[in-house]
C-alpha positions, -999 to 999 in steps of 0.1 A, spaced: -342 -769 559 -310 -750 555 -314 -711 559 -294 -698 540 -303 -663 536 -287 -640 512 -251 -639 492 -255 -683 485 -242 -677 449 -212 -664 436 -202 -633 421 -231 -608 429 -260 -629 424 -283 -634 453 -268 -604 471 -303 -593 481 -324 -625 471 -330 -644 502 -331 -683 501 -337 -715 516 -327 -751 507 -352 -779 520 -367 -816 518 -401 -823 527 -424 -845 526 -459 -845 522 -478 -863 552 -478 -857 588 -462 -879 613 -468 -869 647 -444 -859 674 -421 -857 639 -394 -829 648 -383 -810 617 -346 -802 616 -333 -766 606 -300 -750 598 -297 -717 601 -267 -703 582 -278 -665 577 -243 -654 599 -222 -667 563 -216 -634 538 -205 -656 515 -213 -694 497 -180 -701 510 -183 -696 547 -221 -709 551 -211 -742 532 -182 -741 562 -213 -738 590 -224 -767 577 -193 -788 577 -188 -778 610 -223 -790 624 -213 -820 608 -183 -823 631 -203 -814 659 -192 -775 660 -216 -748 657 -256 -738 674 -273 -733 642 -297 -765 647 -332 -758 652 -357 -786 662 -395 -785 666 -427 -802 658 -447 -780 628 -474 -783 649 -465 -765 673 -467 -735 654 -503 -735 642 -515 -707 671 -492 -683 654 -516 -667 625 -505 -674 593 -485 -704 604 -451 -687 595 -421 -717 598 -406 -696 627 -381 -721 638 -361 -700 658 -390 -690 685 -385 -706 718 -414 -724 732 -425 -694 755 -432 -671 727 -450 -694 705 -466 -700 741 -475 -661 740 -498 -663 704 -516 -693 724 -522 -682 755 -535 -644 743 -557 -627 726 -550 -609 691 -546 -570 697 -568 -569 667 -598 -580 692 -587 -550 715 -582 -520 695 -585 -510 657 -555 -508 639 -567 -491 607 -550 -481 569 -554 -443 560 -559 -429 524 -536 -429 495 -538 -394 481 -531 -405 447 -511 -377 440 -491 -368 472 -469 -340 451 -502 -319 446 -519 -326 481 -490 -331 510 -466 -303 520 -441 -299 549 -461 -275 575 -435 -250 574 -439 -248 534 -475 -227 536 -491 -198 555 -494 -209 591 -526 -195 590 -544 -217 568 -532 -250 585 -557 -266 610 -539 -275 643 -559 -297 671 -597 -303 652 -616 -332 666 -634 -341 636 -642 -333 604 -671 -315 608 -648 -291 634 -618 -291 599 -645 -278 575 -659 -249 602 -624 -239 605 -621 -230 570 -583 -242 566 -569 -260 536 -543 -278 554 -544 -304 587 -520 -325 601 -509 -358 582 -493 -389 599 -474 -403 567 -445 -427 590 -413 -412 585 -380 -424 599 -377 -449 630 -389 -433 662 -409 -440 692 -436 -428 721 -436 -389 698 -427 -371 670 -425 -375 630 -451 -343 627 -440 -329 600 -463 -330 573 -499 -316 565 -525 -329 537 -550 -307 512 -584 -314 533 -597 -289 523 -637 -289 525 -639 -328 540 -613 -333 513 -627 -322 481 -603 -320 459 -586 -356 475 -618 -376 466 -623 -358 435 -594 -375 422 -591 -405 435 -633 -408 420 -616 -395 390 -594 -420 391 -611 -459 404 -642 -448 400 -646 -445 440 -627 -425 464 -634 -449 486 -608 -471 474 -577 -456 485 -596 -428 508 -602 -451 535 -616 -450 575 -625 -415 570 -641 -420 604 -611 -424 622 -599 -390 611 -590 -361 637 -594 -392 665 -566 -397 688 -548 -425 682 -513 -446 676 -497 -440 642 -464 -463 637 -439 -462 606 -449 -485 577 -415 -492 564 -392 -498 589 -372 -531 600 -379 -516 635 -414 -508 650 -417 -473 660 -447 -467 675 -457 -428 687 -485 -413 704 -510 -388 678 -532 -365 695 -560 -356 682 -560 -339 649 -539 -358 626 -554 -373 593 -532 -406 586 -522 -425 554 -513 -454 544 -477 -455 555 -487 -439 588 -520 -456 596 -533 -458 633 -540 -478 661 -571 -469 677 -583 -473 712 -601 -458 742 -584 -442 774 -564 -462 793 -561 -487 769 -544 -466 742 -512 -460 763 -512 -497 774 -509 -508 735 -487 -481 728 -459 -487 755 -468 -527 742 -462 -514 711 -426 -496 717 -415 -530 739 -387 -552 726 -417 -580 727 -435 -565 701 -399 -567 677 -399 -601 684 -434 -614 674 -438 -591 646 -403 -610 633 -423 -639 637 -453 -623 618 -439 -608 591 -399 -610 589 -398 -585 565 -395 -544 566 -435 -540 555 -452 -538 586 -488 -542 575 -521 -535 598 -528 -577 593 -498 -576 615 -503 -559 639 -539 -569 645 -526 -601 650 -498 -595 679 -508 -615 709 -516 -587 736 -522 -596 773 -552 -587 791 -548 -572 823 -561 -579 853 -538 -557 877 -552 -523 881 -518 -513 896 -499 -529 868 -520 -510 843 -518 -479 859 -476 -478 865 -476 -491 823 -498 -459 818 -474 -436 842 -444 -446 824 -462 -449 784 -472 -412 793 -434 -399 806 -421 -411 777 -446 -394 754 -439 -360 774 -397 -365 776 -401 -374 736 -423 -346 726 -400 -319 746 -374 -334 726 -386 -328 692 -402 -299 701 -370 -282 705 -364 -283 672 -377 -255 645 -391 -280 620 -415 -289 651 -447 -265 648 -446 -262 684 -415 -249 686 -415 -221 713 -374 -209 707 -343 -224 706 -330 -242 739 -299 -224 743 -326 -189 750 -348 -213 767 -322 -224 790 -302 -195 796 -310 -188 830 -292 -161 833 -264 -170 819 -244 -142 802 -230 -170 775 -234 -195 750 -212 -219 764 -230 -217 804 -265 -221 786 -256 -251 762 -242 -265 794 -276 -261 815 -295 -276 784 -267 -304 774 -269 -316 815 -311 -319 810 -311 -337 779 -282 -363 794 -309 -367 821 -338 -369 800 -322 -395 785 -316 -414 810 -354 -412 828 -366 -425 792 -342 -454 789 -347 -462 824 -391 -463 819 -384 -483 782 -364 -509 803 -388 -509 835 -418 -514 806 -397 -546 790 -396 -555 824 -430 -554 831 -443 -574 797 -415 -595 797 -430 -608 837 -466 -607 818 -462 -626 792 -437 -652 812 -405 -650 791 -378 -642 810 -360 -671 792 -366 -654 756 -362 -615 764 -339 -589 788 -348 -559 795 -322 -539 783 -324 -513 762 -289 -501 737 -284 -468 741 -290 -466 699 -323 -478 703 -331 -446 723 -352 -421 701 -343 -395 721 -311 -367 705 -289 -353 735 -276 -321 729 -247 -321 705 -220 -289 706 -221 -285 664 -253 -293 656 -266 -268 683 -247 -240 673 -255 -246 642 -293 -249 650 -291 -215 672 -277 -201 642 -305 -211 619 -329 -197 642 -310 -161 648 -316 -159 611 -353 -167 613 -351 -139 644 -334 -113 617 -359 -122 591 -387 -122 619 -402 -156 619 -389 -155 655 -384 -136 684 -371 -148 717 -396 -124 731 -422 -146 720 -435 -182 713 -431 -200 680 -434 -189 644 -445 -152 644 -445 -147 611 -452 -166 585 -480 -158 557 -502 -131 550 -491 -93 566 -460 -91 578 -465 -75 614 -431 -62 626 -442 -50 659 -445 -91 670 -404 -90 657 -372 -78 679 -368 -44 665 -329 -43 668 -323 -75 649 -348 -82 623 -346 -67 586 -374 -49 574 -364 -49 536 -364 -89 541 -332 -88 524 -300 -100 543 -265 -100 526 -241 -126 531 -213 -109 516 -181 -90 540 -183 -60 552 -165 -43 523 -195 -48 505 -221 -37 534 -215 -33 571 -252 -43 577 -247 -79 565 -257 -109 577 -224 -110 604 -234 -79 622 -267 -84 622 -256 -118 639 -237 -98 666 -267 -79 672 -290 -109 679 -258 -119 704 -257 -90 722 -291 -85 726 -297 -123 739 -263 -126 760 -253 -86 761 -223 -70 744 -200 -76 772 -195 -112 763 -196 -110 727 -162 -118 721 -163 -148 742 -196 -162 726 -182 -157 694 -153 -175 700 -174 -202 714 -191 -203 685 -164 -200 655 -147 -232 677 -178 -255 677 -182 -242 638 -143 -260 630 -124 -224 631 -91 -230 612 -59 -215 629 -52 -186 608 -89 -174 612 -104 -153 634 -141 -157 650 -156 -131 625 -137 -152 600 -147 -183 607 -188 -175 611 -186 -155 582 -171 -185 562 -199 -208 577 -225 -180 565 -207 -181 529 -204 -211 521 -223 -238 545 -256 -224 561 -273 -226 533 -269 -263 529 -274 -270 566 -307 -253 558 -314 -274 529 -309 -305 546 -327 -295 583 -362 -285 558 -358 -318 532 -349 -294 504 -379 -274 511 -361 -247 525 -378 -212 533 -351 -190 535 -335 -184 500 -304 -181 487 -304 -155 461 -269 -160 442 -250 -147 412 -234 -179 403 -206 -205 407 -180 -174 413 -200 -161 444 -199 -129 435 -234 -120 450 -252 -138 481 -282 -125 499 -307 -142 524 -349 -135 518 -374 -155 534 -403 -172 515 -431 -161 532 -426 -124 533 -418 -126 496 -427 -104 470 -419 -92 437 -406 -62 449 -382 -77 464 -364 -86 426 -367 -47 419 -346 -41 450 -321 -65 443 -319 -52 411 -311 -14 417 -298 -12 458 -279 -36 464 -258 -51 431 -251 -12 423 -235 -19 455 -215 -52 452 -202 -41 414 -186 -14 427 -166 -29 456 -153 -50 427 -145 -21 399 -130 -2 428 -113 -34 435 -107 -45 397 -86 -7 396 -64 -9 424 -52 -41 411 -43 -27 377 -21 1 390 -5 -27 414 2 -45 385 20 -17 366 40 -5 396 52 -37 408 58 -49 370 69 -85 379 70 -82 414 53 -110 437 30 -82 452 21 -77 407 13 -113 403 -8 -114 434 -27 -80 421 -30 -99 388 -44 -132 404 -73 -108 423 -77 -89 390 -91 -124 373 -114 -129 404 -129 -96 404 -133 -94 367 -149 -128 367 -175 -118 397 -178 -83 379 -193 -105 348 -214 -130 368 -224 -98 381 -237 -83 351 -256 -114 337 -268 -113 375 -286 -80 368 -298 -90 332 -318 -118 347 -331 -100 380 -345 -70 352 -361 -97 332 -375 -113 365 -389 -82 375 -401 -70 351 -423 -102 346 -432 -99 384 -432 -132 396 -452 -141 419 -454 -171 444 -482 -193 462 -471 -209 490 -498 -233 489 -484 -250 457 -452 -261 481 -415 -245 480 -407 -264 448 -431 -257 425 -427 -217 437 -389 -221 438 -387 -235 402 -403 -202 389 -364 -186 395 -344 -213 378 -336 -208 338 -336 -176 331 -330 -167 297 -308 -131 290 -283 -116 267 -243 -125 276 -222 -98 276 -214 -83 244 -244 -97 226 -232 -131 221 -256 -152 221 -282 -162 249 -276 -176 285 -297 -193 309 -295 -179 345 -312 -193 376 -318 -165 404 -313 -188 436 -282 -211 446 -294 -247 435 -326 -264 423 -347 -284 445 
């Protein structure tokens, strides 16, 4: 058999396709040794028919030989030609983890638009955190529980970002899938594993990430569990995250659909050590505690407690000292985990007798752990000074404050956050309480206001300050024009502070946060603060004409008529800006956080009001971009 992979046939066929070229013939002749070719390396037709010139002139290790019997204890009987004799030895020689544990498929919601939602999308308050079983979801009267649904590549904890309508054991869920096929039980499946502590792993992947879920979590079908008792659960999970596990699953299913079958059939090791068992448990549960301190540092985590550079101040007086206590403990976190992932390789690797097949080196790539990067932490600690101004946070206090139902300001820092829920991201020609100053607030109340200077240069550097820019400058530019699509991109274009904006001439920007929304809000918009902003620019607008007339050809006139056309431009965008805040006003929209950020966001795209001078109709949308 030649393996030929993909890219055999010119031109752009086959790019993807993968393919093999093979005789066979059908009887069995024992101790007959099947000859393979493996010439997957080639990109092209061209260079694989090349591998195979040069095996014929004796260059090359691309030959394969083995008996096809020999592979009839790996299930499925997969032509895994590759596979040294020790591995194949491993499906042999061991039982099937499906005999061990219960790797189990979750429910299909059917309709994941209506019924799953990032946590951070609706009220805190009505999102069940920690029940151990159904009956303990329905006495708690929330709507929304935890939901293991995959997610991107990563190992031992994390990916908890999501939460599913259960709502009443899941009425509405079953109603529709019943609606549906005729039985929810068809895609609503292993309800009984529900709440249970387990293993969830990422469906989709051409890696296996495998990650502890305590107990809580509902799963689907992309995120479906492993389950098992005590010590047993951290044994298959630190199995599970092992570069043998890579191996035999390429074996299994060479493919990037990791399906339960799979798994249940992985050839797991009983063990006999008690000492063994216990130092595979030690390390499985580090790793779960060094991972879940990781991604709880970040805001999209819901146990965030506050950003690392307050947690790990220590006294420090600025930014710079505290990124460097946090930077130095995430270098070494790092390090402890690679060391245990390697130390567990090491241990199965002895178990299962393939030191011939495997290392136990780890690539530093294949850590899921982030260490602390300058940017994107500054750029983080920004994001959550703004949910401290808008009083989501405080670094006085532990994770989300605020966030659904009454808005209690006494649980906010009183000098930073903004009671109006309105923040301005305009200069301080248009209003000295802007988004900047409130900014130097939150500094000087974290770090004191005798380092200002130096954290905002800190900060304006690790931001890319140009040379002609000051700090100010340069944080007020990121403000203007790039926070809001960091924000965007951190909450997966579910973002819960929005960007209220005139239009593609920026000629007014303000900050409110979803979930102390309310109409009132439009009204306020409406009457205190583009009054405001449109007079800056007529003021503006002026000046420039008589510059213009004085200087009558001068550089300093064409530069006054240059500004002129800006100003009259955001004066306009300005006016159609009011037209459509009246007509959303008046209407009074409203928003439920429960039908998710898009759905609630969409209600302040295309609205329809007068141009200026009457002509004709435009259609106006109240917030910087659709979802």
């Amino acid at each position: 058999m030649l393996h030929l992979g993909s890219g055999v046939f010119r031109g752009n066929v086959g790019t993807i396709v993968q393919s093999t070229a093979f005789v066979a013939r059908n009887m069995s002749l024992e101790g007959y040794r099947s000859v393979f070719l493996n010439l997957q390396g080639g990109s092209s037709s061209l260079q694989k028919e090349q591998a195979l010139l040069d095996v014929k002139a004796g260059r090359g290790d691309i030959v394969h030989t083995l008996c096809i019997s020999d592979l009839e204890d790996i299930p499925g009987k997969p032509i895994a030609y590759w596979a040294k004799e020790s591995i194949i030895r491993a499906f042999a020689c061991n039982k099937k983890l499906g005999e061990m544990a219960k790797p189990r498929q979750g429910m299909a919601t059917s309709d994941n638009s209506s019924f799953v939602r990032y946590w951070y999308e609706v009220p805190i308050q009505s999102i069940g955190f920690g029940c151990g079983s159904d009956d303990e979801a329905q006495r708690s009267g929330c709507r929304w529980f935890p939901y293991n649904k995959g997610g991107s590549y990563r190992k031992w904890y994390g990916n908890n970002s999501l939460v599913v309508n259960w709502e009443n054991g899941g009425e509405q869920v079953k109603e529709l899938a019943a609606l549906l096929y005729g039985s929810y039980t068809r895609t609503i499946k292993n309800m009984q594993f529900y709440f249970r502590e387990a293993i969830t792993y990422t469906f989709i992947s051409n890696r296996m990430g495998a990650r502890y879920s305590p107990p809580g979590f509902i799963f689907d079908v992309a995120g479906s569990a492993v389950l098992a008792e005590g010590e047993r659960l951290y044994i298959i999970l630190a199995f599970l995250c092992s570069k043998l596990t890579g191996v035999f699953l390429e074996i299994l299913n060479p493919t990037f659909n990791i399906q339960v079958g799979d798994i249940k059939n992985l050839p797991f090791a009983e063990i006999e050590d008690a000492g063994v068992r216990q130092r595979i448990v030690r390390l499985c549960r580090e790793n779960i505690d060094i991972s879940r301190l990781e991604w709880d540092w970040r805001e999209t985590s819901w146990d965030f407690k506050r950003h690392p550079l307050i947690e790990y101040r220590k006294g420090a007086a600025t930014i710079e000292k505290a990124y460097s206590n946090w930077h130095h403990l995430t270098e070494k976190l790092f390090s402890r985990l690679k060391s245990n992932e390697e130390e567990l390789n090491r241990v199965f690797i002895d178990l299962y007798q393939l030191q011939d097949a495997l290392t136990p080196e780890v690539e530093d790539q294949d850590i899921t752990f982030e260490k602390a990067d300058k940017a994107v932490a500054v750029k983080s600690f920004i994001s959550y000074a703004v949910g401290c101004m808008f009083g989501r946070y405080s670094p006085d206090g532990d994770g989300v404050l605020n966030a659904g139902g009454t808005f209690d300001p006494s649980r906010c820092m009183k000098k930073v956050v903004k009671m109006d829920n309105i923040i301005p991201v305009m200069g301080g020609e248009f209003f000295t309480d802007n988004i900047l100053s409130r900014f130097e607030g939150f500094l000087e109340v974290c770090f004191g206001a005798d380092t200002l200077e130096q954290n905002l240069d800190y900060i304006a550097a690790a931001l890319g300050k140009k040379p002609h820019e000051t700090a100010r400058e340069a944080v007020a530019r990121y403000f203007e024009r790039q926070f809001y699509k960091d924000h965007l991109n951190t909450y997966n274009k579910r973002p819960i502070y929005w960007m209220f904006s005139s239009g593609r001439e920026g000629g007014f920007k303000a900050l409110v946060y979803m979930h102390r929304y309310s109409p009132s809000i439009l009204g306020a918009l409406q009457t205190e603060y583009l009054p405001k902003v449109m007079e800056v620019y007529r003021s503006g607008f002026v000046r420039a004409e008589e510059e213009i007339s004085k200087g009558q050809g001068s550089k300093q006139a064409k530069a006054a008529a240059k500004r002129k056309e800006v100003l009259r431009k955001c004066m306009e965008e300005c006016v159609v800006y009011v037209r459509a805040l009246s007509r959303a006003a008046d209407e009074g929209i409203t928003i439920n956080p429960d039908e998710g950020v898009a759905a609630s966001y969409s209600k302040f795209q295309d609205i329809r009001v007068q141009r200026p001078g009457g002509d004709g109709s435009i259609s106006v949308s109240l917030l910087e971009k659709s979802l």
